[in-house]
C-alpha positions in Angstrom: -14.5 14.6 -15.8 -17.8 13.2 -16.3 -20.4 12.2 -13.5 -20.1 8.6 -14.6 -16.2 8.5 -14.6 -16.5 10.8 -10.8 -18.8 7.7 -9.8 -16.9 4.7 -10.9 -14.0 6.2 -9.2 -15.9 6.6 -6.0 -16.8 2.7 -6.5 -12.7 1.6 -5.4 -14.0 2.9 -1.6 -14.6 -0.6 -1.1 -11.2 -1.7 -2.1 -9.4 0.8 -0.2 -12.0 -0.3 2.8 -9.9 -3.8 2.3 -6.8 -2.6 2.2 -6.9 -0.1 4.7 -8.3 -2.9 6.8 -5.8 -5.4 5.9 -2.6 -2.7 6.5 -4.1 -0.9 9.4 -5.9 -2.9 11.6 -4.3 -6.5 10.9 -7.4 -8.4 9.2 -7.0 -11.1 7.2 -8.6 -11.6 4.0 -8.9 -15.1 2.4 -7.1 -15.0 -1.2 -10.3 -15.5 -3.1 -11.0 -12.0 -1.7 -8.5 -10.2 -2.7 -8.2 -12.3 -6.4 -11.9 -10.6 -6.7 -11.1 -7.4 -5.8 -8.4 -7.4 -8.2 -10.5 -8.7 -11.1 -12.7 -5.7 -10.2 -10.2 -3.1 -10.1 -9.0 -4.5 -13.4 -12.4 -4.1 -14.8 -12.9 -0.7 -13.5 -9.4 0.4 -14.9 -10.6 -0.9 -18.0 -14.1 1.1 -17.8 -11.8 4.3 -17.2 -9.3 3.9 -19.5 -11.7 2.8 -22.3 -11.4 4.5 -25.8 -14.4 7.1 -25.1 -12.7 7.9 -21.9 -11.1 11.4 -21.5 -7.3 11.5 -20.7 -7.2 11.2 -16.7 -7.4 14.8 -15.3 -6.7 16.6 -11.6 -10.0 15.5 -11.1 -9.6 11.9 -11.5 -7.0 12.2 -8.8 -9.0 13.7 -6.6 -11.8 11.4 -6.6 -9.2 8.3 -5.7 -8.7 10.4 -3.3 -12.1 11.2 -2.0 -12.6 7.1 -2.0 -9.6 6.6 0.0 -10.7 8.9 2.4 -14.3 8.5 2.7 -12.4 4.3 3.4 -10.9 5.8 6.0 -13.8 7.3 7.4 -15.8 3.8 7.2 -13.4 2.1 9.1 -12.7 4.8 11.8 -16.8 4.8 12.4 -17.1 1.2 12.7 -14.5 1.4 15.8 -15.9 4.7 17.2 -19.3 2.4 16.6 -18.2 -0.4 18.7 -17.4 2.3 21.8 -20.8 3.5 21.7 -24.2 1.9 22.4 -26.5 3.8 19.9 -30.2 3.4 21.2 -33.6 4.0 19.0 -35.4 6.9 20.3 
């Protein structure tokens, strides 16, 4: 797996941030946002799964995986974020 394909992968975080959001914590998410996001996931599938592309490895699955959880991480921060009153030093 290539550092290119490892990042492109890494790029669905934001798509799993939606869903997570959507499943999880009840948000809803006008259908022009999720038409976008799906045009986007297309186009990444289509970036992955080109011609030059390597066959999908063990890899691959792990960094879908890594995005899905560093999503899950995002969303649990922004609620441990709203407990806590951060102040500048």
């Amino acid at each position: 797996m290539s550092l290119f394909l490892w990042v492109l992968l890494m790029g669905i975080c934001c798509h799993f941030c939606m869903l997570y959001s959507a499943v999880f914590l009840g948000r809803k998410h006008p259908p022009s946002t999720w038409i976008a996001a799906a045009l986007a996931l297309a186009g990444t599938g289509l970036l992955v799964c080109s011609d030059s592309a390597a066959p999908p490895t063990v890899g691959d699955a792990w960094s879908i995986a890594a995005a899905a959880a560093s999503a899950g991480f995002i969303l649990r921060l922004e609620g441990i974020a709203k407990v806590f009153v951060f102040t500048l030093l």
